[in-house]
C-alpha positions as CSV (number, residue, x, y, z in Angstrom):
1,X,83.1,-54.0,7.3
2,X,82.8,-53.7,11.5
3,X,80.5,-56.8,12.7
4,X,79.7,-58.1,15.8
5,X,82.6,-60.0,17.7
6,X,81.7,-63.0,18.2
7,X,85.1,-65.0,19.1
8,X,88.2,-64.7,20.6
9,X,90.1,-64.2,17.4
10,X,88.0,-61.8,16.7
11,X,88.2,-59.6,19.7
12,X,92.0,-59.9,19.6
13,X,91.8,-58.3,16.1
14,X,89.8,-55.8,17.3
15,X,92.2,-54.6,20.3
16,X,95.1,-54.7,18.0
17,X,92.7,-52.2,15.2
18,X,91.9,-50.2,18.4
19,X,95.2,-49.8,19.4
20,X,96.7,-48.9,15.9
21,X,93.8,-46.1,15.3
22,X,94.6,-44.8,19.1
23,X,98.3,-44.4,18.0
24,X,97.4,-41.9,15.4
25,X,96.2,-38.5,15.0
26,X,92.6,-38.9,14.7
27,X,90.3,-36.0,12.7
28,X,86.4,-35.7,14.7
29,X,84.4,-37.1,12.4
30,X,86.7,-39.1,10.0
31,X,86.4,-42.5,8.6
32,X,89.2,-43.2,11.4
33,X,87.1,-41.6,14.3
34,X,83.8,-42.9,13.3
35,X,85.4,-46.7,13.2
36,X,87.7,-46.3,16.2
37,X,84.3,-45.4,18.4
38,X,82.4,-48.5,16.6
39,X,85.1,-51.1,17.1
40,X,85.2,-49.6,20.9
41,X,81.3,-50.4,21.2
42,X,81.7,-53.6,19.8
43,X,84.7,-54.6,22.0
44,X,82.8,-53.2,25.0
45,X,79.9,-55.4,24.1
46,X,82.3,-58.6,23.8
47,X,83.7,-58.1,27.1
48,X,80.3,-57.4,29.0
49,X,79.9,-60.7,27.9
50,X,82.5,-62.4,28.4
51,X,84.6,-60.9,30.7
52,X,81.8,-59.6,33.4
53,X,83.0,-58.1,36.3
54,X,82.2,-58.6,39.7
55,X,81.5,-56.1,42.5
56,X,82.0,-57.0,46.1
57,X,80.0,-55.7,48.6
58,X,82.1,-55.0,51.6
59,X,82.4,-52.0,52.8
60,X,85.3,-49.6,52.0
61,X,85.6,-48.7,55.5
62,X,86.1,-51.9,56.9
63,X,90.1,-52.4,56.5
64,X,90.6,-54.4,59.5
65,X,91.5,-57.2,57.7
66,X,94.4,-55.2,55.8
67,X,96.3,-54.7,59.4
């Protein structure tokens, strides 16, 4: 049954599920498909919170410090 992840162990047993069902040739809407884009959500979800990430604001222009 797909739950909320709610720890590390968790999560890294959902990657490893994600990764199998991505390494197989997936039917639109099987049992496979329908779980491989629920344990996606749910992993999503775990890393939003998490793993946030962090946008800086400098400008993409400015690459004067690059020379």
């Amino acid at each position: 049954m797909l739950k909320r992840i709610e720890t590390e162990a968790e999560y890294d047993d959902a990657l490893k599920r994600v990764y199998e069902l991505m390494q197989t040739n997936i039917k639109k809407d099987s049992a496979n498909s329908d779980e491989l884009e629920v344990l996606s959500l749910l992993v999503e979800k775990f890393e939003e919170a998490h793993y946030p990430v962090i946008y800086s604001h400098t400008s993409s222009t400015n690459n004067s410090e690059f020379k």
